[in-house]
DSSP file (Angstrom, degrees, kcal/mol; ACC not computed):
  #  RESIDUE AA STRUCTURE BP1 BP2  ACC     N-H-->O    O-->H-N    N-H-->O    O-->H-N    TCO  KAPPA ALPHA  PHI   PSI    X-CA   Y-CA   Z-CA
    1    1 A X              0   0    0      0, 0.0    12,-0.1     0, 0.0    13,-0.0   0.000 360.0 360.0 360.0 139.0  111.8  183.2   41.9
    2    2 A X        -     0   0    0     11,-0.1     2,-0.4     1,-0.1     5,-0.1   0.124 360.0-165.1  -7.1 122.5  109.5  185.6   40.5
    3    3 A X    >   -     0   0    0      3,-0.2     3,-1.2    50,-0.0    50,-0.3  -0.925  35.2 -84.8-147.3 170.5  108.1  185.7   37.3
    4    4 A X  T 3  S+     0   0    0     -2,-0.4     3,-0.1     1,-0.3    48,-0.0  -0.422 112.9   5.8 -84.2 124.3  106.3  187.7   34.8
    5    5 A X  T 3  S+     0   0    0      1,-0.3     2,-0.3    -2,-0.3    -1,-0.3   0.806 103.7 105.9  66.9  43.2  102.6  187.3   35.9
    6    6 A X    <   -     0   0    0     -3,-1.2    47,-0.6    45,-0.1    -1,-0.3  -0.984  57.1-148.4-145.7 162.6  102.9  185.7   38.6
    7    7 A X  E     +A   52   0A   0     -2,-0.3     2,-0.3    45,-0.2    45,-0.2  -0.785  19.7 176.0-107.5 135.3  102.4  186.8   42.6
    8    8 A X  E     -A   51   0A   0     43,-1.6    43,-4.1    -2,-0.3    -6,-0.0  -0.939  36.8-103.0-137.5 154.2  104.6  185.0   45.4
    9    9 A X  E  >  -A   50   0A   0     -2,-0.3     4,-1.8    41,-0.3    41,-0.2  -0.214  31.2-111.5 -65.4 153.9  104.6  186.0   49.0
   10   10 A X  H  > S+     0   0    0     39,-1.5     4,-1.2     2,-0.2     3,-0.3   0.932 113.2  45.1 -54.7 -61.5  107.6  188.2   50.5
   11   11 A X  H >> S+     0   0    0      1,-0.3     3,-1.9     2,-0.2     4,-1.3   0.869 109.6  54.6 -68.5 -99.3  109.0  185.5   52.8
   12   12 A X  H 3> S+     0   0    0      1,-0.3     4,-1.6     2,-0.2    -1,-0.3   0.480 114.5  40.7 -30.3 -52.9  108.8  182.8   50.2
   13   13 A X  H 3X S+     0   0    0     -4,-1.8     4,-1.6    -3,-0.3    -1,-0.3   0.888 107.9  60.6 -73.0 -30.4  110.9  184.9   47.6
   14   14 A X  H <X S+     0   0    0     -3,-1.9     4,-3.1    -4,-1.2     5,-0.2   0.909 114.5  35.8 -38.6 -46.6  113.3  186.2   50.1
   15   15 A X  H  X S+     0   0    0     -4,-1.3     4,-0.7     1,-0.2    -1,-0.2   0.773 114.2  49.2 -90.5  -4.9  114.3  182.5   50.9
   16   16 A X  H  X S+     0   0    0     -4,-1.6     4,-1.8    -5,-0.4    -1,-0.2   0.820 115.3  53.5 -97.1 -14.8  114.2  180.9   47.6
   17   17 A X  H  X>S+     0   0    0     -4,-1.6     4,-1.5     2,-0.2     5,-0.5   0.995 121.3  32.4 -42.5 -83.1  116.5  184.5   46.6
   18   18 A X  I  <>S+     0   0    0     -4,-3.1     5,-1.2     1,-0.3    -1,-0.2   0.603 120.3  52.4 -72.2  -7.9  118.8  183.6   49.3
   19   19 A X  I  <5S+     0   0    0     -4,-0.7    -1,-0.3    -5,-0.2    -2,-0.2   0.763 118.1  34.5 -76.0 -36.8  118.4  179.9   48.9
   20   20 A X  I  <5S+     0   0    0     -4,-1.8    -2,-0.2    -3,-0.3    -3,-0.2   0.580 128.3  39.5-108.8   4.0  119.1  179.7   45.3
   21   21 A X  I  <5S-     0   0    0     -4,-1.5    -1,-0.2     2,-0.1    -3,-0.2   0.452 101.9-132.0 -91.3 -24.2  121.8  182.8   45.5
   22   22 A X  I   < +     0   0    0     -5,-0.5     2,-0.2     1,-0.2    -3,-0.1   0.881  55.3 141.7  31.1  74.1  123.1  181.7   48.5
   23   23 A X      < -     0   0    0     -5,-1.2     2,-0.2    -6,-0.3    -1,-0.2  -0.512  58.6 -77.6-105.6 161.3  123.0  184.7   50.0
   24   24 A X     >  -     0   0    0      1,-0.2     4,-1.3    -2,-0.2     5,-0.2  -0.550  35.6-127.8 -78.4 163.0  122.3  186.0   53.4
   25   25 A X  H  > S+     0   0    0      1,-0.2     4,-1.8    -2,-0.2     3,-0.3   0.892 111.6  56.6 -76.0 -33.9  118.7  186.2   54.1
   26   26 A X  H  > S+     0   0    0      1,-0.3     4,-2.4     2,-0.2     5,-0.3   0.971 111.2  45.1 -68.8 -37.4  119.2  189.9   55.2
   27   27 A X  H  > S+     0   0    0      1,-0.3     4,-0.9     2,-0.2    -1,-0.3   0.879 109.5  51.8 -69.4 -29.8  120.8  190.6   51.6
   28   28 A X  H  X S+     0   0    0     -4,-1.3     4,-1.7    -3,-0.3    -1,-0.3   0.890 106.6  58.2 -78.7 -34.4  118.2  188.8   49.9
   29   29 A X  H  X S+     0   0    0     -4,-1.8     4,-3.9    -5,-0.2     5,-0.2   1.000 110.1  41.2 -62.4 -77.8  115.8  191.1   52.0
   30   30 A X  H  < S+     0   0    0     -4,-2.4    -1,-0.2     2,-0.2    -2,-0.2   0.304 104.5  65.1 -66.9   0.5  117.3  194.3   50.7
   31   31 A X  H >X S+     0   0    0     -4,-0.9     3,-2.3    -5,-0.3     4,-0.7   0.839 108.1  41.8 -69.2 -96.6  117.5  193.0   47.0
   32   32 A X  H 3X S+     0   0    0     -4,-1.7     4,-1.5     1,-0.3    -2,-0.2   0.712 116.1  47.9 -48.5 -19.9  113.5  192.8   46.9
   33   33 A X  H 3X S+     0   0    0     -4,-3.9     4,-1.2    -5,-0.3    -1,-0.3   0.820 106.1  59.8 -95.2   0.9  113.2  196.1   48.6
   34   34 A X  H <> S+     0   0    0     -3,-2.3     4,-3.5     2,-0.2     6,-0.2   0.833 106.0  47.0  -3.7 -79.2  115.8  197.4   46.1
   35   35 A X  H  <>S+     0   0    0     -4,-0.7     5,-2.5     2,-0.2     6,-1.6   0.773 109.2  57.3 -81.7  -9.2  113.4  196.4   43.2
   36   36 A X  H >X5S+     0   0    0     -4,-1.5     3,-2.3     4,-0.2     4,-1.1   0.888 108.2  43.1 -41.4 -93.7  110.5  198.1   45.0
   37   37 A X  H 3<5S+     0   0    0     -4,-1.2    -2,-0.2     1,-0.3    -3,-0.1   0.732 109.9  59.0 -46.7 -45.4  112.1  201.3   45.2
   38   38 A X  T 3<5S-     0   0    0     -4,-3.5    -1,-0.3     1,-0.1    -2,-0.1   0.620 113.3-116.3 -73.3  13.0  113.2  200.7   41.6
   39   39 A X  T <45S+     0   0    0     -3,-2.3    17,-0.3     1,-0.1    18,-0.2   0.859  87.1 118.8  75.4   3.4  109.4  200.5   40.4
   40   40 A X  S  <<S+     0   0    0     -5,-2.5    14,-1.3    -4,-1.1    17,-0.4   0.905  72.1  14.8 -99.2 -49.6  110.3  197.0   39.5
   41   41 A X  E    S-B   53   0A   0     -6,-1.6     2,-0.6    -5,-0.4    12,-0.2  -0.671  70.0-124.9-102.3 161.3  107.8  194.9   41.9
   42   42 A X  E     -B   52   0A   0     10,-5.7    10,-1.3    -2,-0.3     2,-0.3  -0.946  14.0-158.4-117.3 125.9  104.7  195.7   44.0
   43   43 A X  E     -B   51   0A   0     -2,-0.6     2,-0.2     8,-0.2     8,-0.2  -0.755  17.2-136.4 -97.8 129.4  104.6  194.9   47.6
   44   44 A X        -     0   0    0      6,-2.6     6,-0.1    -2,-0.3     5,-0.0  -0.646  20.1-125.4 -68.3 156.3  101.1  194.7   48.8
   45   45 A X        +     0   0    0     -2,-0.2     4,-0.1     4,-0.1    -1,-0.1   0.317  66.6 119.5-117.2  32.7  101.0  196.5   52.1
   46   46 A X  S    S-     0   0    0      2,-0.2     3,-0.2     4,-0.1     4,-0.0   0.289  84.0-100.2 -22.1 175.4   99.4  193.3   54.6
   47   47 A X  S    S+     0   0    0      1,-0.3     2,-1.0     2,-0.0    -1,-0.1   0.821 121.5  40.1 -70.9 -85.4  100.8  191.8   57.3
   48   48 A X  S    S-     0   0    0      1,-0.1    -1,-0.3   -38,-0.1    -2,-0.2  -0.525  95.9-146.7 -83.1 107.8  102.0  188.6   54.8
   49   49 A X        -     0   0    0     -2,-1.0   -39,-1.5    -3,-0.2     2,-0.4  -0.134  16.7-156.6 -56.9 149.8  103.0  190.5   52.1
   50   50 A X  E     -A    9   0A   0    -41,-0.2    -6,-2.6    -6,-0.1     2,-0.3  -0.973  12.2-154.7-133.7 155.7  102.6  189.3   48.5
   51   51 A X  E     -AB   8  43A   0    -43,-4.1   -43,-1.6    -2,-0.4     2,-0.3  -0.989  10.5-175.8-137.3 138.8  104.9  190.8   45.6
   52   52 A X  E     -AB   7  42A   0    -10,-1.3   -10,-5.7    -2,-0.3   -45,-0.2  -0.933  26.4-110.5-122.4 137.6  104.3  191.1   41.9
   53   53 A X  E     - B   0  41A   0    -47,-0.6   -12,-0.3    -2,-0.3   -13,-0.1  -0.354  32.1-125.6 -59.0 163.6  106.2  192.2   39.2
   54   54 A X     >  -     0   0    0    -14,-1.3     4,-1.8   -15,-0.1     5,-0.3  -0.092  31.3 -99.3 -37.4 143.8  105.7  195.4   37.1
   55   55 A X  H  > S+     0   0    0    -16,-0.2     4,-2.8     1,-0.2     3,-0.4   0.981 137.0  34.4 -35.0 -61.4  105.2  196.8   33.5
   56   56 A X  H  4 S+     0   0    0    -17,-0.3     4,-0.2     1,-0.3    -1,-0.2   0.445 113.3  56.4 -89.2   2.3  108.9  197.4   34.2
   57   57 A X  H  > S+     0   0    0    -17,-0.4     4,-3.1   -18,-0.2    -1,-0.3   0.832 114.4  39.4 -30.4 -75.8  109.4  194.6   36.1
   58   58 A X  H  X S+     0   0    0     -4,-1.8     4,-1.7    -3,-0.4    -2,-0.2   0.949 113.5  53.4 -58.4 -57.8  108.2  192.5   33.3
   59   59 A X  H  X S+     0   0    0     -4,-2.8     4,-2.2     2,-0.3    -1,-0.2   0.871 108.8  46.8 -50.4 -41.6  109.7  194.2   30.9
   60   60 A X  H >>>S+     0   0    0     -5,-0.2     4,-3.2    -4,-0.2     3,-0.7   0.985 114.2  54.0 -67.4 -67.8  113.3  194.0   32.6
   61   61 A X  H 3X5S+     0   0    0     -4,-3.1     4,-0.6     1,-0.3     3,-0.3   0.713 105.6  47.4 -49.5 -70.4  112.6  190.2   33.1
   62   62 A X  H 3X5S+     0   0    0     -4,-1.7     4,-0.6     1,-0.3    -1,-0.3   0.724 113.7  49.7 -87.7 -51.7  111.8  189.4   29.7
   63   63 A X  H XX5S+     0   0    0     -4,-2.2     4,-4.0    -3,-0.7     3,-1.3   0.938 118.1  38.3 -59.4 -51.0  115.3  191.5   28.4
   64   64 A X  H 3<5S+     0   0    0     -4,-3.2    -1,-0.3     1,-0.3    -2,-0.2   0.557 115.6  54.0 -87.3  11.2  117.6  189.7   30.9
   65   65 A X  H 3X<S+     0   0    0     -4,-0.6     4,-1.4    -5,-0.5    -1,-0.3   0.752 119.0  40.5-101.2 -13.9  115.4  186.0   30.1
   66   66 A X  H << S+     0   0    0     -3,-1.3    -2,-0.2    -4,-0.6    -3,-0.2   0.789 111.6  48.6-113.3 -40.7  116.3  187.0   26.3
   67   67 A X  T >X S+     0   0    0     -4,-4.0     3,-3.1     3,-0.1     4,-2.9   0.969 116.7  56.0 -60.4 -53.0  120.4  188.3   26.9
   68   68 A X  H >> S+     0   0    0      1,-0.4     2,-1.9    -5,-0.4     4,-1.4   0.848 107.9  41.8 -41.9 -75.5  120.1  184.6   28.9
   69   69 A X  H 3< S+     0   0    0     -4,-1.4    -1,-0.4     1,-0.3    -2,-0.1  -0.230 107.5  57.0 -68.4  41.4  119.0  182.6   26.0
   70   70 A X  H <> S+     0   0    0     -3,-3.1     4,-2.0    -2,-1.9    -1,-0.3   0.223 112.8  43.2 -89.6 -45.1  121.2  184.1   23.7
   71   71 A X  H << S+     0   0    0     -4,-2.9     4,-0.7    -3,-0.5     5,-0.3   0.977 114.5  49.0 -49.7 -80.6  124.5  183.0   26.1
   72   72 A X  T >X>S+     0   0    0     -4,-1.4     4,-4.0     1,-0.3     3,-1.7   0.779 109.8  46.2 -59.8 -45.0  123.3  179.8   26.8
   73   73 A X  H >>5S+     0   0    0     -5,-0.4     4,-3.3     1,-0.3     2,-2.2   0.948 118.2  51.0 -61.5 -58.8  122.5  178.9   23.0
   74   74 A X  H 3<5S+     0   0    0     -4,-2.0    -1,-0.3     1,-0.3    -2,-0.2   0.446 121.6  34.3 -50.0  -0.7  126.4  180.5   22.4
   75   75 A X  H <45S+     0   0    0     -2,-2.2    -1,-0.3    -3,-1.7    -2,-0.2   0.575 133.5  22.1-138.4 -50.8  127.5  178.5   24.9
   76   76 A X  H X<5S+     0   0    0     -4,-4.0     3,-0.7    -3,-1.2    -2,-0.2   0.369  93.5 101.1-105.5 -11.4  125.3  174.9   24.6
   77   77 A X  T 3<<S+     0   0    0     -4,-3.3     4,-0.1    -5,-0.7    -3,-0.1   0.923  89.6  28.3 -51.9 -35.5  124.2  175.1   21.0
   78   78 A X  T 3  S+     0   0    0     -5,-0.3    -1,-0.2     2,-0.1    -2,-0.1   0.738  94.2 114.9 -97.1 -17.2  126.4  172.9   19.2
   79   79 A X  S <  S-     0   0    0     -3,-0.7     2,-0.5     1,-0.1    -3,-0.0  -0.342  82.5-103.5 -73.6 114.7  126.8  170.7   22.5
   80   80 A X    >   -     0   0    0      1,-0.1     3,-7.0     2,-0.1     5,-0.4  -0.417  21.5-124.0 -71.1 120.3  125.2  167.1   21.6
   81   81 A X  T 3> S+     0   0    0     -2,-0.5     4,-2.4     1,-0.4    -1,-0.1   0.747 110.3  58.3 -47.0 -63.4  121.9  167.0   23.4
   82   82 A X  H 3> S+     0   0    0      1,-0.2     4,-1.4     2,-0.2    -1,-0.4   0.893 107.8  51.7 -51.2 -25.3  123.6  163.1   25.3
   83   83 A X  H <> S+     0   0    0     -3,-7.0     4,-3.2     2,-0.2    -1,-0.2   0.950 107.4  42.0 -68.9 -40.1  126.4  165.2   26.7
   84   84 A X  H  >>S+     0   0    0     -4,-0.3     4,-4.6     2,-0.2     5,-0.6   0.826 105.5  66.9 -67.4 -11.7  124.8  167.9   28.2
   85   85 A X  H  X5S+     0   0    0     -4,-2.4     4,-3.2    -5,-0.4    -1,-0.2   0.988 111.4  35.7 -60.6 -46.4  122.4  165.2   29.6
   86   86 A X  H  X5S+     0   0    0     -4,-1.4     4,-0.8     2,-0.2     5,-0.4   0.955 114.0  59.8 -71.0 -38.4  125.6  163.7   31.8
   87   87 A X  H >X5S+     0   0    0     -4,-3.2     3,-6.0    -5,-0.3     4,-3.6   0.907 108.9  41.7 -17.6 -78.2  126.7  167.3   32.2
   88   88 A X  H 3X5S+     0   0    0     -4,-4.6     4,-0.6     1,-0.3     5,-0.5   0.858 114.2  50.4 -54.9 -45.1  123.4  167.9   33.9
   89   89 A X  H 3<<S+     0   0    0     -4,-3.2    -1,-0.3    -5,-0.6     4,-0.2   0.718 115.3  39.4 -72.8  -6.2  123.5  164.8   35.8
   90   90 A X  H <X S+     0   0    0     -3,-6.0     4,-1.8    -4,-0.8    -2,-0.2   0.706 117.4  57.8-112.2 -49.4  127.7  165.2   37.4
   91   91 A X  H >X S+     0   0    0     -4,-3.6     3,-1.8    -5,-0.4     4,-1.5   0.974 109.9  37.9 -59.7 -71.8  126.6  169.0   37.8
   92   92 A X  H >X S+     0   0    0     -4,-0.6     3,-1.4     1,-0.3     4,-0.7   0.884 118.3  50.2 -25.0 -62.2  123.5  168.2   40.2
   93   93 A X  H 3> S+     0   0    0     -5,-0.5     4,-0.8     1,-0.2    -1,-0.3   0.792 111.9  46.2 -53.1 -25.7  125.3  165.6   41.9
   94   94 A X  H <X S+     0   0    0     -3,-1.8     4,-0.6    -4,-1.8    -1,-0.2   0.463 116.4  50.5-102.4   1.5  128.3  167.9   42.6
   95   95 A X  H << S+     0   0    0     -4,-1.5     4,-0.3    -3,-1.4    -1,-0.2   0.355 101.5  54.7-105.8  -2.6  126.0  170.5   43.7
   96   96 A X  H  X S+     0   0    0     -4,-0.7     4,-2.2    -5,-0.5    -2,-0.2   0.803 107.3  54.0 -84.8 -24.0  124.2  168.8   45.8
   97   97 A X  H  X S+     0   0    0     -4,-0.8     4,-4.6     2,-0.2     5,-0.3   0.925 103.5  53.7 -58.6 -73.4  127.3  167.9   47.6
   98   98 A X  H  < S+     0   0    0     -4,-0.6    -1,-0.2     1,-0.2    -2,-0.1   0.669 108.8  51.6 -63.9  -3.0  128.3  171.0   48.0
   99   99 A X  H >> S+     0   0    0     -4,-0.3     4,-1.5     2,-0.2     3,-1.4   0.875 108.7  47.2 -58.5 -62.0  124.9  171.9   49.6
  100  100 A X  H >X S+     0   0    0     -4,-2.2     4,-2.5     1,-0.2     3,-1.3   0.977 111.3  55.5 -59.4 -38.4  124.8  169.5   51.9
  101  101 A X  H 3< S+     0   0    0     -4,-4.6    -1,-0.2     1,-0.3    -2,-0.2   0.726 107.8  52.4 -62.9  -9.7  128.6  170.7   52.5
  102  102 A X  H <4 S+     0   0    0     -3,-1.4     4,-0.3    -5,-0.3    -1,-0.3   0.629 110.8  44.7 -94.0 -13.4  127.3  174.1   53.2
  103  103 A X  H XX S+     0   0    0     -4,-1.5     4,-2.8    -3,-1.3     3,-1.3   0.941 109.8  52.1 -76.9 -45.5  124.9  173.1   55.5
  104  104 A X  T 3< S+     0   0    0     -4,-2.5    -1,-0.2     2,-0.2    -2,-0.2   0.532 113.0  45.4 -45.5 -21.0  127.0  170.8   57.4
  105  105 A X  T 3> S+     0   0    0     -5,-0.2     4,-0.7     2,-0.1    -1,-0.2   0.393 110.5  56.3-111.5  -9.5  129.6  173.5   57.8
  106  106 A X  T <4 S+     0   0    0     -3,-1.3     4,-0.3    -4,-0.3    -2,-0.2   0.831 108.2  53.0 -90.1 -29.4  126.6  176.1   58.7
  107  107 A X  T  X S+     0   0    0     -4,-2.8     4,-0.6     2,-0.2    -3,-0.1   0.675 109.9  39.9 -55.1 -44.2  125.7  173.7   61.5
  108  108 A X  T  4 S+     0   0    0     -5,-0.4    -1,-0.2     1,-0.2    -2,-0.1   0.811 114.3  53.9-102.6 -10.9  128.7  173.3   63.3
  109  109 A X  T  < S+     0   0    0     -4,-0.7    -2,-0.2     1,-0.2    -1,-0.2   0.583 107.6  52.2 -94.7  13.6  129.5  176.7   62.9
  110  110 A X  T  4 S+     0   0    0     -4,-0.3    -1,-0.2     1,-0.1    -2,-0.2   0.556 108.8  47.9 -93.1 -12.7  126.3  177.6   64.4
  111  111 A X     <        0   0    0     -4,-0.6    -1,-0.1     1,-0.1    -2,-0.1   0.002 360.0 360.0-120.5  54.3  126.7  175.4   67.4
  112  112 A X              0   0    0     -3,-0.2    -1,-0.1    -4,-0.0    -3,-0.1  -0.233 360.0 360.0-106.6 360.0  130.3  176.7   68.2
């Protein structure tokens, strides 16, 4: 994803958007031209586009990285630092599962 001072090419953020939302690529498409039009990124206007955030870009990213880290400590503060470690280790595994189970189910209903 995007981040405050940093550039990534269109296509690359479209698919890690729709990879890591798991969204359709078209939706993911019309998210990032969504925060163009909102003044929130900058498209260069190439063939392989590259996109940057904003002042207000940045600014928006910083607020919603600051609402985040106030939930998560309200949510993980008190939580001793060896539990979340196994958390984090049955959550990966059980989301990795279910990756592979969404490909596997994108596969056969793609050759249908």
């Amino acid at each position: 994803m995007l981040a405050a001072g940093l550039t990534s090419d269109w296509d690359q953020l479209v698919g890690q958007t729709a990879s890591r939302l798991k969204i359709d690529e078209s939706i993911a498409v019309s998210t990032v031209e969504q925060l163009d039009e909102l003044g929130m990124v900058t498209t260069t206007a190439s063939e392989r586009r590259s996109v940057e955030l904003t002042n207000a870009g940045q600014d928006r990213y910083q607020q919603l990285s600051i609402g985040v880290e106030g939930i998560t400590q309200r949510l993980y503060g008190d939580i001793p630092v060896d539990d979340l470690a196994t958390a984090h280790r049955v959550l990966a595994l059980v989301t990795e599962r279910a990756n592979a189970e969404l490909r596997r189910a994108s596969t056969a209903a793609s050759s249908r």
